[in-house]
N, C-alpha and C positions, 0 to 999 in steps of 0.2 A: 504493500500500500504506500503510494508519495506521500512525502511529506506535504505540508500546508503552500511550502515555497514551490516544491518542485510542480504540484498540480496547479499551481496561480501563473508560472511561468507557460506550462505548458497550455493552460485555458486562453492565456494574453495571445501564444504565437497563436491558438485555432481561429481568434476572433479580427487576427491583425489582418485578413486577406480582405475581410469585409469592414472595419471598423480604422480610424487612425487609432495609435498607437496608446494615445492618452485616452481615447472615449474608452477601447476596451478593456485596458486598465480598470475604469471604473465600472464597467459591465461587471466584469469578474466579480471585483469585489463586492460589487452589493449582491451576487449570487452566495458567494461564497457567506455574506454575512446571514443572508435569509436559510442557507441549507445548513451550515457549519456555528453559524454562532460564532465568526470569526472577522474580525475589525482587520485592520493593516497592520495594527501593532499585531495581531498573533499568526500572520502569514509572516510575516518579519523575520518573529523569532521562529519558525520552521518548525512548529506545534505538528504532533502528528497527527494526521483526521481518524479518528475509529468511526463517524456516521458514515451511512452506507451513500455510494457513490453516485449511484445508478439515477436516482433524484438530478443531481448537480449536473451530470452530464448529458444528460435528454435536455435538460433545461439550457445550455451551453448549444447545444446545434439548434435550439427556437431560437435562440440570439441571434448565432451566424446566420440562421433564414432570416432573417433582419424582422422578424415578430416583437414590437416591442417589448421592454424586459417586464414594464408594466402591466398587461396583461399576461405575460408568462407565469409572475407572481403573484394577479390578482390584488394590486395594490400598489396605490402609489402617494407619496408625501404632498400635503399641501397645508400650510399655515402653519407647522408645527407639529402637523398630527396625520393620521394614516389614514387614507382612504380605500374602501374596497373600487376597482375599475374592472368593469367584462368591455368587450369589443361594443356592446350596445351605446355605450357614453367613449366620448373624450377624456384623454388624458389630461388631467389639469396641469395647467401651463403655468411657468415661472409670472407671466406677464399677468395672469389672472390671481395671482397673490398682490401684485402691486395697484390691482384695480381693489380688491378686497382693502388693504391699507389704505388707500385713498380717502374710500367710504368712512373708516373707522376713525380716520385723521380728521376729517370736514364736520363727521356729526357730532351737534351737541346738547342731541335728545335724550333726555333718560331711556327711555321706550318706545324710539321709533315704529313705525308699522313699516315693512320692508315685502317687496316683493323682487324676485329674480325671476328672469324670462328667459327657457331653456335653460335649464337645470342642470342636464346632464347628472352627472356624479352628485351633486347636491352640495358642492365644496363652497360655495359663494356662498349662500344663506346659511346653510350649518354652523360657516364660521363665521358669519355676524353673529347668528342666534347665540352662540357660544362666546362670543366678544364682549356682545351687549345682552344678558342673561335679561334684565326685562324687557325686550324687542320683542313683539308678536311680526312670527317671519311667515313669508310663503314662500314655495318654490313651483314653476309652471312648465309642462314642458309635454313636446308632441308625439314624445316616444314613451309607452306604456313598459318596452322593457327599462330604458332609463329611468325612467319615474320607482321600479319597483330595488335598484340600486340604490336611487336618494335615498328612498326611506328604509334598505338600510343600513344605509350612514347615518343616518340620525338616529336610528334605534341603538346603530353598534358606539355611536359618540356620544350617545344621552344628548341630544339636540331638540328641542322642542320646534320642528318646522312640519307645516303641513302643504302639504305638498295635491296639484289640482293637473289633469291631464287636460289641455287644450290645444289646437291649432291658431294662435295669436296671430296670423292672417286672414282665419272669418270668423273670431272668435273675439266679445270684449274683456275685455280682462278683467276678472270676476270681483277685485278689492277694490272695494272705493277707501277713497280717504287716506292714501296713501302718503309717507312722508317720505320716502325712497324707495324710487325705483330702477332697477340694476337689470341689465343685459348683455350678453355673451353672444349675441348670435349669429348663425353660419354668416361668414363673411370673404371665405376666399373664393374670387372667380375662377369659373370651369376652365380659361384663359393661362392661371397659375397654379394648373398640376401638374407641368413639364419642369416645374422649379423647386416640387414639394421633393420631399424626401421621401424613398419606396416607401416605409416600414410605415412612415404614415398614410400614403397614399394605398396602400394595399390591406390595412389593418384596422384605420379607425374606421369610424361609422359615419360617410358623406350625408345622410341625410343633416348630421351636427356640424359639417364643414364649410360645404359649396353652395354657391349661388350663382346664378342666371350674367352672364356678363353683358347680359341685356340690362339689368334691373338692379345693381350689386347693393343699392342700397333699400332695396325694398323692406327688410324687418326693421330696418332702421325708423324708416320714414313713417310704417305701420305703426310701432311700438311708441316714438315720439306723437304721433297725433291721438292716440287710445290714451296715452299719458298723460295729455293737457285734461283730461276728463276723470284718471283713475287717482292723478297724485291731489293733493292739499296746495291751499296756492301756498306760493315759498319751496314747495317738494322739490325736490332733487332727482334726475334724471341722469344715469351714470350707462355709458358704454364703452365694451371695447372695441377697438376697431382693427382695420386692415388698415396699416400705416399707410396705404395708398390714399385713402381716403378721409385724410384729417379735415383738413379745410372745408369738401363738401360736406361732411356731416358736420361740422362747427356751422355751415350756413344754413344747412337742414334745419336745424335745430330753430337757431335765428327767425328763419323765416316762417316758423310756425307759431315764434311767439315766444320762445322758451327767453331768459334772461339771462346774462353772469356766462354767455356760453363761452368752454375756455378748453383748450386741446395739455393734455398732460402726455409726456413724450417719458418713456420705460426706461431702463437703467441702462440700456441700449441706446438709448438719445434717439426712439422712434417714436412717432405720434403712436401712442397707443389708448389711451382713452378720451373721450369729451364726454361733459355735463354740463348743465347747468339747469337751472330752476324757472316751476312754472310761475308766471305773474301773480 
């Protein structure tokens, strides 16, 4: 049986055909930490593995078929805390912790009423519900298996969110009185999957990704004009977007009325969210 060292080196070269150098690196090791119970410091010291192998290494060629590692293991980190992910939702994205912060930085309600549009995983509202512990939160979203992931995340995070299945393109959006509202949704054109990365393009679930490069900002413009009706005046209106399209959705926005509208650019230094509040 290899040691800790010898199987980490030999998992790096399997993954190096498909992966640079540094990503598979980190592939490994967060296998190794989920099969083995083993950080960097104890592949280091060259700890011997007694858990059975056979796990690690099936799990190792999903990798190289470039499956991401996320669904291999059925879970993925956001805000501090672990979420379960199947192929039915999106992976939650570093840029969608920084929209989460946002929200949490700007409000200064005891008890907001919070709604998210497109759910997916349930990692947006969960982790307000769980930030702001008296928040009554919803979450909304058009895929009934997603829907049945969020809730449970909330069950497995103790999150008090409930959660409603709708299609928010012929659908009004069922909470009045809202003091935020928060949206994720599909926003890369069918245009920009020659530029997506396989593992995503072949693995996540398009119904949560792509839109019409006829129409790219359709849930935008839907979600903004339901929202002059669902939020509170002063309400807050949070998205994120496709960096391509900062400026039209800052005007979208404008032009329906919304006020304070203002483009927040990711740790990347890309336009990745606008908001601003109904009159």
């Amino acid at each position: 049986m290899p040691s800790s060292k010898e199987l980490f080196l030999e998992s790096v070269t399997e993954l190096s055909s498909t992966y640079p150098k540094q990503e598979a690196e980190s592939l490994v090791l967060w296998l190794f930490e989920h099969f083995f119970n083993f950080r960097r410091m104890e592949v280091l010291q060259d700890k011997s593995i007694k858990d059975d192998k056979a796990s690690f290494l099936e799990a190792l060629q999903k990798v190289k078929q470039e499956v991401p590692i996320q669904y291999i293991l059925g879970k993925a980190p956001f805000y501090g805390r672990e979420f379960k992910v199947t192929p039915a939702v999106l992976i939650p994205r570093n840029e969608t912790e920084e929209l989460v912060h946002l929200i949490l930085k700007e409000n200064r309600l005891p008890s907001p009423k919070i709604l998210d549009i497109g759910t997916g995983t349930g990692c947006i509202p969960i982790t307000l519900a769980l930030e702001i512990p008296e928040a009554k939160v919803f979450g909304l979203d058009v895929s009934h298996e997603a829907l049945k992931v969020a809730m449970e995340n909330a069950m497995l995070l103790d999150a008090a969110v409930d959660f409603h299945q709708a299609d928010i393109l012929s659908a009004d959006i069922p909470y009045p009185d809202l003091d935020i509202l928060v949206s994720n949704p599909p926003y890369v054109r069918e245009l920009e999957k020659a530029q997506m990365q396989a593992n995503v393009l072949s693995h996540e679930p398009h119904l949560a990704l792509f839109v019409s490069d006829e129409d790219p900002l359709i849930f935008y413009r839907t979600i903004a004009e339901k929202g002059l009706k669902a939020l509170k005046p002063g309400g807050t209106l949070y998205f994120e977007i496709n960096e391509a399209f900062g400026q039209e959705t800052k005007e979208l926005m404008g032009a329906l009325g919304y006020e304070k509208v203002s483009i927040y650019q990711d740790l990347n230094g890309k336009d990745r969210i606008v908001y601003g509040c109904t009159p």
